[in-house]
Structures are given as structure tokens and as C-alpha cells.
DRENTORKOL-3810 file (N, C-alpha, C; in nm, 4 decimals):
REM DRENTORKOL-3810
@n.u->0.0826; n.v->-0.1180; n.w->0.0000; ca.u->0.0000; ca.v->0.0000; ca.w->0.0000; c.u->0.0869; c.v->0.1241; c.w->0.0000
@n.u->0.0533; n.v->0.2291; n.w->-0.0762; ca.u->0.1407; ca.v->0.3489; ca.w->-0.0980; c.u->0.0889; c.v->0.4604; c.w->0.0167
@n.u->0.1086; n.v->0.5750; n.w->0.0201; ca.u->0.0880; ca.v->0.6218; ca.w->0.0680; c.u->0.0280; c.v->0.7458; c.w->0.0271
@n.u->-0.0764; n.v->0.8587; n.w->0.0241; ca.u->-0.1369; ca.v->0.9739; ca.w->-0.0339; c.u->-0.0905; c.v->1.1113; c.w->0.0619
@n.u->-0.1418; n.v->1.2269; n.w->0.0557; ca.u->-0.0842; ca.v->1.3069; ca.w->0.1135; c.u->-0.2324; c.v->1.4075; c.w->0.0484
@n.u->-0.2603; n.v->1.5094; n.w->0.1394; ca.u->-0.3946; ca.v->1.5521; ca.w->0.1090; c.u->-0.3703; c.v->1.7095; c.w->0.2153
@n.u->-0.3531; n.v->1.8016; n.w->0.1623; ca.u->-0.3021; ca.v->1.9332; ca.w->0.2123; c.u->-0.4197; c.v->2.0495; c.w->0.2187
@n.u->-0.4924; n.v->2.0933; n.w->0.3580; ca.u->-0.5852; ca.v->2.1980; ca.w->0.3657; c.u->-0.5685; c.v->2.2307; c.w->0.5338
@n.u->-0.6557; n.v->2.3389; n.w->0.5317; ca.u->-0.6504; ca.v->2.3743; ca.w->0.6506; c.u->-0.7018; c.v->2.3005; c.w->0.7397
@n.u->-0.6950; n.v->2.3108; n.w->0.9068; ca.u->-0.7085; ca.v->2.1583; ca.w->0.9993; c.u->-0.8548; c.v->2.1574; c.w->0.9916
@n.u->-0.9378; n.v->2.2854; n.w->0.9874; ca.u->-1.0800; ca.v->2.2623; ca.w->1.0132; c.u->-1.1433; c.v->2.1592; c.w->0.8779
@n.u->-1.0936; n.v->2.1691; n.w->0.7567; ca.u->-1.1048; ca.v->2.0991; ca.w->0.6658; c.u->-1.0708; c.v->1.9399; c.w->0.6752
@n.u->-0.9060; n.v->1.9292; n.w->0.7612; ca.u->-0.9011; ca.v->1.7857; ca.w->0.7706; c.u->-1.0071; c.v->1.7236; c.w->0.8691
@n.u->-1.0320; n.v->1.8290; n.w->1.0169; ca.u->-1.1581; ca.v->1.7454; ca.w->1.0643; c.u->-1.2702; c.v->1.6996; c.w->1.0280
@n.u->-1.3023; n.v->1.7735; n.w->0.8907; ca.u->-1.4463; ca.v->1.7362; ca.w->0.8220; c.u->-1.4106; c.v->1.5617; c.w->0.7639
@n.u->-1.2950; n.v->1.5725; n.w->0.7078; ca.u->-1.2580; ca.v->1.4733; ca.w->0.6663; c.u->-1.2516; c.v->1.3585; c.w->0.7534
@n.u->-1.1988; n.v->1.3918; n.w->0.8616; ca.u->-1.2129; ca.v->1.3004; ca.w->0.9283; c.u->-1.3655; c.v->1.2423; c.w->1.0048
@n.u->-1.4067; n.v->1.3500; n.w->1.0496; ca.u->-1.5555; ca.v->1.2793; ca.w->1.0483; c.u->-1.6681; c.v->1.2182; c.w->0.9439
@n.u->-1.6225; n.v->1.3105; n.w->0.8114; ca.u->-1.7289; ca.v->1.2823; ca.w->0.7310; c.u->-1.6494; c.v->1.1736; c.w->0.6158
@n.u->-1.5199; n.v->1.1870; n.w->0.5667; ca.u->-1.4438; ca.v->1.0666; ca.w->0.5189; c.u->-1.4382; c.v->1.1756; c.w->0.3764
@n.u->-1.3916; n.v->1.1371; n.w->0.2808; ca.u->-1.3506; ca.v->1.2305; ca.w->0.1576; c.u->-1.4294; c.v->1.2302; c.w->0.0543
@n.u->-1.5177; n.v->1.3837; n.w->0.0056; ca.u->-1.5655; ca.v->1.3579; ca.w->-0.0687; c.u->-1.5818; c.v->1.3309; c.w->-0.2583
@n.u->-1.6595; n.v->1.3382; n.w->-0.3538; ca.u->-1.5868; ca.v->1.3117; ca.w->-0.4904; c.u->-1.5536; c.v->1.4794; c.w->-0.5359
@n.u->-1.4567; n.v->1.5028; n.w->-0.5808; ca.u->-1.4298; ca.v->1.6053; ca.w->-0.5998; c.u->-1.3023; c.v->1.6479; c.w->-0.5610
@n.u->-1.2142; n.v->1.6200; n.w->-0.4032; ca.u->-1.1581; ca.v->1.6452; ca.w->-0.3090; c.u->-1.0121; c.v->1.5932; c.w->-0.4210
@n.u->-0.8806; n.v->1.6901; n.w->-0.3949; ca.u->-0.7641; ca.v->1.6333; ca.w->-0.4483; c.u->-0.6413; c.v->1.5875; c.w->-0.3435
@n.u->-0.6397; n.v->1.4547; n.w->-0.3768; ca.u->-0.4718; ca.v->1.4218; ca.w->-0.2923; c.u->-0.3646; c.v->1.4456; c.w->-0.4141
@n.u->-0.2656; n.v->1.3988; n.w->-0.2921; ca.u->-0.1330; ca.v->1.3985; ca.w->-0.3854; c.u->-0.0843; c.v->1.2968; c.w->-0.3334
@n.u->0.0611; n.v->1.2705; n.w->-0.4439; ca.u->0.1390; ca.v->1.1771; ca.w->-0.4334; c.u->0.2421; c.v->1.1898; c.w->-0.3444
@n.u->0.2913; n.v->1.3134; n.w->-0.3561; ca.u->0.3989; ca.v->1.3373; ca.w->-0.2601; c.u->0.4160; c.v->1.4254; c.w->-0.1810
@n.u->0.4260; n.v->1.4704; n.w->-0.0574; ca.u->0.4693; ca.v->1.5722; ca.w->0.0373; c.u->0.4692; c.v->1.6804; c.w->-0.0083
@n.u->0.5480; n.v->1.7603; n.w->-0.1390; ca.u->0.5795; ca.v->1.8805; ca.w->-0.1375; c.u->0.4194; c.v->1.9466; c.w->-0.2247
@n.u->0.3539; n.v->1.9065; n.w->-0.2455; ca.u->0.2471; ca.v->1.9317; ca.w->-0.3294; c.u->0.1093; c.v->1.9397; c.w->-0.2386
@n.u->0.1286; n.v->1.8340; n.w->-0.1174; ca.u->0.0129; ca.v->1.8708; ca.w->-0.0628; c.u->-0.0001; c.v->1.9606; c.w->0.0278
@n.u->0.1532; n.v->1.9824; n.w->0.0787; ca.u->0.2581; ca.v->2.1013; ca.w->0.1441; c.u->0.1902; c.v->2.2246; c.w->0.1126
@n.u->0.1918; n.v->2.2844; n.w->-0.0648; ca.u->0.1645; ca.v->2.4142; ca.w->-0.1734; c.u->-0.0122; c.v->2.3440; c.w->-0.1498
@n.u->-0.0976; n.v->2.2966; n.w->-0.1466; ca.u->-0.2330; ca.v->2.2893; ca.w->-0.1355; c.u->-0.2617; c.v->2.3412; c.w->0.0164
@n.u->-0.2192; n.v->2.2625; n.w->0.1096; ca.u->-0.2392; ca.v->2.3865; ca.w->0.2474; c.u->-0.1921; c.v->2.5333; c.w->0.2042
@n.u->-0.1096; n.v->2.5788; n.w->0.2247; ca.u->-0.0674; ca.v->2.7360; ca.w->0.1621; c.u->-0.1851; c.v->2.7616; c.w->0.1701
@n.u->-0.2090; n.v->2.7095; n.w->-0.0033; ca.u->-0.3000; ca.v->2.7655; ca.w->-0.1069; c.u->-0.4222; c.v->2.7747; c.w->-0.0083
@n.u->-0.4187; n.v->2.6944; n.w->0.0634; ca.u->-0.5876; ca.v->2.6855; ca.w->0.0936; c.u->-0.6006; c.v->2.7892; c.w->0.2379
@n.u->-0.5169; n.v->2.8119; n.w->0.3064; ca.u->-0.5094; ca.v->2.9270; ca.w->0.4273; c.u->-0.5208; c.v->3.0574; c.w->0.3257
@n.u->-0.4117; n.v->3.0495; n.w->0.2462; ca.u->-0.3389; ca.v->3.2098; ca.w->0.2175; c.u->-0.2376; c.v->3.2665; c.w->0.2871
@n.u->-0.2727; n.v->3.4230; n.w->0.2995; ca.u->-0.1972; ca.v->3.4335; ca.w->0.4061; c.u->-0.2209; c.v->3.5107; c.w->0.5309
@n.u->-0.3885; n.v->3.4174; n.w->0.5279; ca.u->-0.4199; ca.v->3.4153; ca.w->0.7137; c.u->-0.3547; c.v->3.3265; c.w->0.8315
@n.u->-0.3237; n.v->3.3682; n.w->0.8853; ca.u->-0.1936; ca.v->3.3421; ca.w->1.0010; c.u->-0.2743; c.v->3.2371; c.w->1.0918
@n.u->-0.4546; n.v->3.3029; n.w->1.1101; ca.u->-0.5506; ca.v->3.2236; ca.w->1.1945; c.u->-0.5757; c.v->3.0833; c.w->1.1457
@n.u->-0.5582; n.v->3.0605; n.w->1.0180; ca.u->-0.6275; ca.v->2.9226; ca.w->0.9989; c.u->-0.4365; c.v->2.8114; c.w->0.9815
@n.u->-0.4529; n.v->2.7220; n.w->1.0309; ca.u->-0.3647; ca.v->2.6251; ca.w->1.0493; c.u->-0.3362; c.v->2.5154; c.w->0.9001
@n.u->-0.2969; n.v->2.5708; n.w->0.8681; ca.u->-0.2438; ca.v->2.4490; ca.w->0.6875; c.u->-0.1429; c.v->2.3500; c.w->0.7997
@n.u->-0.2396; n.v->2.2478; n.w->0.7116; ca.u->-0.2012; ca.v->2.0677; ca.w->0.7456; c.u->-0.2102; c.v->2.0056; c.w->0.6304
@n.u->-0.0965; n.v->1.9114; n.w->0.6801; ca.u->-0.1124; ca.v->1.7582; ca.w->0.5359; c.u->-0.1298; c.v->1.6892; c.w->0.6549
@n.u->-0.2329; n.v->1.6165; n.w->0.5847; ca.u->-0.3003; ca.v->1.4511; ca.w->0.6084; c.u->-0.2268; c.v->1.3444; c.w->0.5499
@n.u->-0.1604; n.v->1.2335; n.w->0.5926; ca.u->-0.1000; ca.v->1.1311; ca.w->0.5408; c.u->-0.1786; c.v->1.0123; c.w->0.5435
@n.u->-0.2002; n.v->0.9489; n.w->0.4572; ca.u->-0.3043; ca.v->0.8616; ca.w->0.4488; c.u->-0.2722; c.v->0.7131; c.w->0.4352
@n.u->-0.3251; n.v->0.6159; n.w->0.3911; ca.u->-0.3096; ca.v->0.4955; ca.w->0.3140; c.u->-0.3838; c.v->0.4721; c.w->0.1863
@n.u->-0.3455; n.v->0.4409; n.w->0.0949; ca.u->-0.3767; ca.v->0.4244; ca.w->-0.0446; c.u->-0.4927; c.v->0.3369; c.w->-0.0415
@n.u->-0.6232; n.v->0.3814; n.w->-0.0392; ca.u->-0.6901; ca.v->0.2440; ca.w->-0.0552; c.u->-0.6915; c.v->0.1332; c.w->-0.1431
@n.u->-0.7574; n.v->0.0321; n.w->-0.0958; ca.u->-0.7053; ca.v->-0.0943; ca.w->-0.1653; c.u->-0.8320; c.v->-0.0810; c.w->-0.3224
@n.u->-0.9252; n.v->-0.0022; n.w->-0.3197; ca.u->-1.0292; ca.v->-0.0432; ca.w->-0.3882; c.u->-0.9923; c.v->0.0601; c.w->-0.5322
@n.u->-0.9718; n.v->0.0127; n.w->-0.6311; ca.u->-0.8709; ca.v->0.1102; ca.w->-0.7222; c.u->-1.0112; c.v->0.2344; c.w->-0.8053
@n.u->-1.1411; n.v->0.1862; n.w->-0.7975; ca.u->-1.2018; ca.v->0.2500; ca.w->-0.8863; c.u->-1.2614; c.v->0.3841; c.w->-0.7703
@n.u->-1.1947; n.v->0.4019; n.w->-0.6581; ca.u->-1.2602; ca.v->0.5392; ca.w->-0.5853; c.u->-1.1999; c.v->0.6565; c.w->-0.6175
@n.u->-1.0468; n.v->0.5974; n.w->-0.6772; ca.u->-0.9756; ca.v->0.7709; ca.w->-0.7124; c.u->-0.9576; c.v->0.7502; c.w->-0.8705
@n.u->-0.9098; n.v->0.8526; n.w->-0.9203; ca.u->-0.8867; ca.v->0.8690; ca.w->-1.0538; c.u->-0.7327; c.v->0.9824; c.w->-1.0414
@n.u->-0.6390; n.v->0.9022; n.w->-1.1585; ca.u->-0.5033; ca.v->1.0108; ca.w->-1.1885; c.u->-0.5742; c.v->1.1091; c.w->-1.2595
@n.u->-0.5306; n.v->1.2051; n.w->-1.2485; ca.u->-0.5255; ca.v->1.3103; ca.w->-1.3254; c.u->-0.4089; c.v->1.4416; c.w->-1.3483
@n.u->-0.3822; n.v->1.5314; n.w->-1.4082; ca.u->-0.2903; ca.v->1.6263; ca.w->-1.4604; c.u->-0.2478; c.v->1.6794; c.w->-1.3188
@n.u->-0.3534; n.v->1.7115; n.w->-1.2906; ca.u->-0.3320; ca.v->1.8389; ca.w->-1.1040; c.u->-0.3235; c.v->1.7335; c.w->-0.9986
@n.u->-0.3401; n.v->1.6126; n.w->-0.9858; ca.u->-0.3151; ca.v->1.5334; ca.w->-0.8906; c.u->-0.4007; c.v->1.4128; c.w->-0.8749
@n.u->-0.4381; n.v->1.3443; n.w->-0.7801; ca.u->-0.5279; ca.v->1.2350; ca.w->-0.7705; c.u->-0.6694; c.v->1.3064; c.w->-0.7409
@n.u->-0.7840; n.v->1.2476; n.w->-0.7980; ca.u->-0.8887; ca.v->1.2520; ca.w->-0.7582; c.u->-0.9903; c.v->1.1825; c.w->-0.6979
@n.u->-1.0717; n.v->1.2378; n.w->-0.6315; ca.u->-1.2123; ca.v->1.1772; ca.w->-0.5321; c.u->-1.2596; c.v->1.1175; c.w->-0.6442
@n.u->-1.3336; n.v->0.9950; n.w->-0.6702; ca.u->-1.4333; ca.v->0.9808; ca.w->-0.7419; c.u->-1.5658; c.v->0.9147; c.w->-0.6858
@n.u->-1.4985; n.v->0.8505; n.w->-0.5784; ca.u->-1.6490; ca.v->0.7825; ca.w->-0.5121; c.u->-1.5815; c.v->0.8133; c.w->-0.3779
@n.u->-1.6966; n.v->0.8907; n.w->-0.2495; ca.u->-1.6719; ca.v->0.8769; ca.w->-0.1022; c.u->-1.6275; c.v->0.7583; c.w->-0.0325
@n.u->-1.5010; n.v->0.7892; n.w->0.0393; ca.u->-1.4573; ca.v->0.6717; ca.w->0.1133; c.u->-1.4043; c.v->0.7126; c.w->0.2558
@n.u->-1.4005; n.v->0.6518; n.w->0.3420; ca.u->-1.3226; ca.v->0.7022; ca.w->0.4733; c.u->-1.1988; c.v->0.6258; c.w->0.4266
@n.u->-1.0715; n.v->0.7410; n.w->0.4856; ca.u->-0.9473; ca.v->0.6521; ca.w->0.5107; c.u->-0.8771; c.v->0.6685; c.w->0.5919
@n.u->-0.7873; n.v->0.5187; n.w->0.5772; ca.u->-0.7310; ca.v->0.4735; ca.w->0.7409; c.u->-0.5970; c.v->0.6094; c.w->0.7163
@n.u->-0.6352; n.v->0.7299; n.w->0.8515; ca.u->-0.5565; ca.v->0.7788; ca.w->0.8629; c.u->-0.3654; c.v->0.7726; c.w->0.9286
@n.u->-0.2722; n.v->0.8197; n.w->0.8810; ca.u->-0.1631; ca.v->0.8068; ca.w->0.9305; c.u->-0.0571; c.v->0.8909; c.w->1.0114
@n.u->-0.0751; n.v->1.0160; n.w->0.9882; ca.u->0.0061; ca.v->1.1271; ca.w->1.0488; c.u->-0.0770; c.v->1.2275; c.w->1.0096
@n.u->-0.0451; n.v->1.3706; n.w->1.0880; ca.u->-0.0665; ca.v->1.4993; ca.w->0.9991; c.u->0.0335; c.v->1.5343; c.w->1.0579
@n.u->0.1091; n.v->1.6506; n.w->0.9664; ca.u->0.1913; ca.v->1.7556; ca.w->0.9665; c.u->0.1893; c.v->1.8557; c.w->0.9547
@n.u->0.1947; n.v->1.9496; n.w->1.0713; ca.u->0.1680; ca.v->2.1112; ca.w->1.0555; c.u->0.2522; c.v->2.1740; c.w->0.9428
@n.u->0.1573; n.v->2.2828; n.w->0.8735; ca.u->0.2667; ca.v->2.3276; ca.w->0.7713; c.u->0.3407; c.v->2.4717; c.w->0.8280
@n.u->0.4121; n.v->2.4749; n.w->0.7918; ca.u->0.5026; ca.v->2.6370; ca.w->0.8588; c.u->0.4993; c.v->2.7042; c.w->0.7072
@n.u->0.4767; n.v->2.8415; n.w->0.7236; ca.u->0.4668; ca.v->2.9164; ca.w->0.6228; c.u->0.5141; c.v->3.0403; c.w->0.6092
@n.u->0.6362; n.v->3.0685; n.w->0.5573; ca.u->0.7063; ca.v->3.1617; ca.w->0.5940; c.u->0.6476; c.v->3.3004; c.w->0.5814
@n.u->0.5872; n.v->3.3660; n.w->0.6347; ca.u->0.5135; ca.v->3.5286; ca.w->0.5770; c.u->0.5746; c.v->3.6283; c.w->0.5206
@n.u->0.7373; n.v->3.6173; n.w->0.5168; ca.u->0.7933; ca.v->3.7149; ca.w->0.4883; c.u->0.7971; c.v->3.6665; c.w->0.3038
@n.u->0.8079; n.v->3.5413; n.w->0.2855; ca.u->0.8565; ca.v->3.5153; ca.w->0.1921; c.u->0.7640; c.v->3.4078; c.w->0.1931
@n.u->0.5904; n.v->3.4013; n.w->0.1375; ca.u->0.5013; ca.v->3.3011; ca.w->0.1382; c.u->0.4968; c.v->3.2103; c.w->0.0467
@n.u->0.6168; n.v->3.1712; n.w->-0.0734; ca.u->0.6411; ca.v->3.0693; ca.w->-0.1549; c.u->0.7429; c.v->2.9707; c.w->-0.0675
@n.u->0.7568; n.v->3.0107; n.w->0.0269; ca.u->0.8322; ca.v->2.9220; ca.w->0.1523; c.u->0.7651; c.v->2.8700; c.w->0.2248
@n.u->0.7358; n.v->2.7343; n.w->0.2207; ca.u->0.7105; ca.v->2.6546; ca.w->0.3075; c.u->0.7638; c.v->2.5174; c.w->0.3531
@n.u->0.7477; n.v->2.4808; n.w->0.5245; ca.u->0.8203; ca.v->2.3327; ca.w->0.5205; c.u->0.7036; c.v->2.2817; c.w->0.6520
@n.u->0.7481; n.v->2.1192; n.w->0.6918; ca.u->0.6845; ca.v->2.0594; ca.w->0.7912; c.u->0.7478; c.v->2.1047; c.w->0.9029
@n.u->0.6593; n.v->2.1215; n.w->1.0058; ca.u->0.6991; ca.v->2.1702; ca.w->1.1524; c.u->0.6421; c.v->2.0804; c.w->1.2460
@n.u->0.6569; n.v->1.9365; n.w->1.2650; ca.u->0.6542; ca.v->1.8553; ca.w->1.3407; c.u->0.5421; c.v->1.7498; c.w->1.2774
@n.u->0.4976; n.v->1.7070; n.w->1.3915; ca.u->0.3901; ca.v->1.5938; ca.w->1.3765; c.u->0.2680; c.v->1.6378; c.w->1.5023
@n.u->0.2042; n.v->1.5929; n.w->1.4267; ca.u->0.0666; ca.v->1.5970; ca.w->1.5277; c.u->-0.0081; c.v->1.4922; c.w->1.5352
@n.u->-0.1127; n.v->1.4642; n.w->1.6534; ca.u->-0.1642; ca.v->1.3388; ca.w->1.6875; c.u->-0.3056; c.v->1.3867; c.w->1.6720
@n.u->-0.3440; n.v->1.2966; n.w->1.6259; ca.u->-0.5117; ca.v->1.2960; ca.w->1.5843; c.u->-0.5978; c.v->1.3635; c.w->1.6736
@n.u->-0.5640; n.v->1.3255; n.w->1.7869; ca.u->-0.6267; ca.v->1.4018; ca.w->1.9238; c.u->-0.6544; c.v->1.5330; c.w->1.8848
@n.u->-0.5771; n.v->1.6451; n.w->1.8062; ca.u->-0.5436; ca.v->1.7543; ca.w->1.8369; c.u->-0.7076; c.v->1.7663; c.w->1.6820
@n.u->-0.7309; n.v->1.7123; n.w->1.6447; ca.u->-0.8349; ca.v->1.7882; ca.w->1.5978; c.u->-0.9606; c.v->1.7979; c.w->1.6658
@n.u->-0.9438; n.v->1.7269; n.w->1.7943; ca.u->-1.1046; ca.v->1.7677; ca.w->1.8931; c.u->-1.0196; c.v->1.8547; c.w->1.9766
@n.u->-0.9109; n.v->1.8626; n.w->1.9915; ca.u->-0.8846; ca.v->1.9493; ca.w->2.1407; c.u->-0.9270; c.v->2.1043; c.w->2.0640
@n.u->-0.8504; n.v->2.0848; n.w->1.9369; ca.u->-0.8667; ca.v->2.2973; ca.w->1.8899; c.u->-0.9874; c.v->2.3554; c.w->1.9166
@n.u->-1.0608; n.v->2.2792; n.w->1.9248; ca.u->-1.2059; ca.v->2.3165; ca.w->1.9546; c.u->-1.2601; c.v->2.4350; c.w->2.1175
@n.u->-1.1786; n.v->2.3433; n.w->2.1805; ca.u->-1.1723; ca.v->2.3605; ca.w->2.3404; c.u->-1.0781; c.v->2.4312; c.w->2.3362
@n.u->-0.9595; n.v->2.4581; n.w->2.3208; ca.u->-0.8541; ca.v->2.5524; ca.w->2.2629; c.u->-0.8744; c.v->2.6818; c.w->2.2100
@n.u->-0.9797; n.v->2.7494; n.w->2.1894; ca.u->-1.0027; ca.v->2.8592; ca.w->2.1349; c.u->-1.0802; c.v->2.9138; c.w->2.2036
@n.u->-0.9983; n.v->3.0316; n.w->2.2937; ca.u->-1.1159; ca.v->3.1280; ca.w->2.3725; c.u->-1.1751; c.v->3.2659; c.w->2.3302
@n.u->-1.2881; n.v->3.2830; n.w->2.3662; ca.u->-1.3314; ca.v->3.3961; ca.w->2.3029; c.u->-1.2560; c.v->3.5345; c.w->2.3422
@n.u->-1.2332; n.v->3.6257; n.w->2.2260; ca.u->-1.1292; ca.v->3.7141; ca.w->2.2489; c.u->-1.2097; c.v->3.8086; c.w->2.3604
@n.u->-1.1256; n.v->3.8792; n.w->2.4877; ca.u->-1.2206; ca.v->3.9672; ca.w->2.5243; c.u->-1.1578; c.v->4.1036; c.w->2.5260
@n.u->-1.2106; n.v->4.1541; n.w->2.5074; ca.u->-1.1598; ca.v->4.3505; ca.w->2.5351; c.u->-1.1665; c.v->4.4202; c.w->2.6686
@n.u->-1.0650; n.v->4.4584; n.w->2.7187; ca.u->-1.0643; ca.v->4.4738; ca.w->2.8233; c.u->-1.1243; c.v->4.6346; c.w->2.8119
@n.u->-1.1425; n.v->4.6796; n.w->2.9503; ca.u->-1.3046; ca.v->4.7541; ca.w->2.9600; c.u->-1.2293; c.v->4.8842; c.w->2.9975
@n.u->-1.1924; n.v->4.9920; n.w->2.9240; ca.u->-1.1376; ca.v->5.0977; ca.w->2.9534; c.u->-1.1530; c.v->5.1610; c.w->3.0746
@n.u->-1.0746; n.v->5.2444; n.w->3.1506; ca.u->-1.0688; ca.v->5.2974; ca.w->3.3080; c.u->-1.1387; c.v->5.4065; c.w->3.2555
END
């Protein structure tokens, strides 16, 4: 079994992970591509978190399709997930990007609980 690589922001990989991938959705083959698909898919909002998803190739060959821009969804499937990797994105210079560790699956229910509401403190 090979391995896929599938690059968006984390609120996106949690959909994925609850809801499984839908037809339409693009992986990749290799690291540096799904790397430039997070980017792409934040910008260059600092708030949203670009992740690659590392996956397993499913075994059932007629759910994805090759194509020019990368692999494609063709029929919904859940897959057996393997790593994610935070992406780091350089702001000064945003055609720069690399992996900045590993993360554990956990961390897509904790961000949830992780985010407090901003408050303004109340002028004297």
C-alpha cells in the first residue's frame, strides 16, 4: 500500500475526518504538493492552520482517478488515517514553506476547546 498526502486547513481535515472524503476532493502523491495545497488553501491568514493529512492508499482502485493536477475523489470513502503535519509558512517570503513537526489525531477535537473567546478589556 502506498501512501497519499492531502493538504488543507485543519478545520477541513476534521471534516474529513468525520465525514471521510468527498468526490471532488484532491490528494497527492507526494509531500511537497500537498505542502503548496495547504498554503494555497489558508493564504496568508496566520488564523487558519495548513495541514497535510497522510493517508493509506486504498485498496479499492475504482474510488480515485489520476489526473494532470493530482489524484482525484471519485467515489466517497473514509481513510485509514496516518500522520498529519503542521505546515510552517514563511510570511515574509510566502512561496516558503516546510513541515513543523507531527501531530496526533487528538489535536483535531482538542482545537475546539482551545479557542477562547477574544475579550476587550473595559477601559478605566
Amino acid at each position: 500500500m502506498g501512501k497519499l498526502y492531502f493538504g488543507a486547513p485543519l478545520d477541513s481535515i476534521k471534516k474529513v475526518f468525520l465525514h471521510g472524503f468527498q468526490p471532488g476532493d484532491t490528494l497527492r502523491g507526494n509531500l511537497l504538493g500537498a505542502m503548496l495545497d495547504a498554503k494555497k488553501g489558508v493564504g496568508l491568514n496566520r488564523r487558519f492552520k495548513p495541514t497535510v493529512l497522510v493517508l493509506e492508499a486504498p485498496d479499492q482502485p475504482d474510488l480515485l482517478q489520476k489526473t494532470d493536477h493530482g489524484i482525484t475523489v471519485v467515489r466517497a470513502f473514509n481513510p485509514i488515517f496516518i500522520e498529519l503535519f503542521p505546515v510552517k509558512i514563511d510570511f515574509r517570503s510566502p512561496h516558503l514553506v516546510k513541515v513543523a513537526g507531527t501531530l496526533s489525531l487528538d489535536v483535531l477535537f482538542q482545537a475546539d476547546r482551545l479557542k477562547a473567546p477574544y475579550k476587550k478589556r473595559a477601559s478605566k
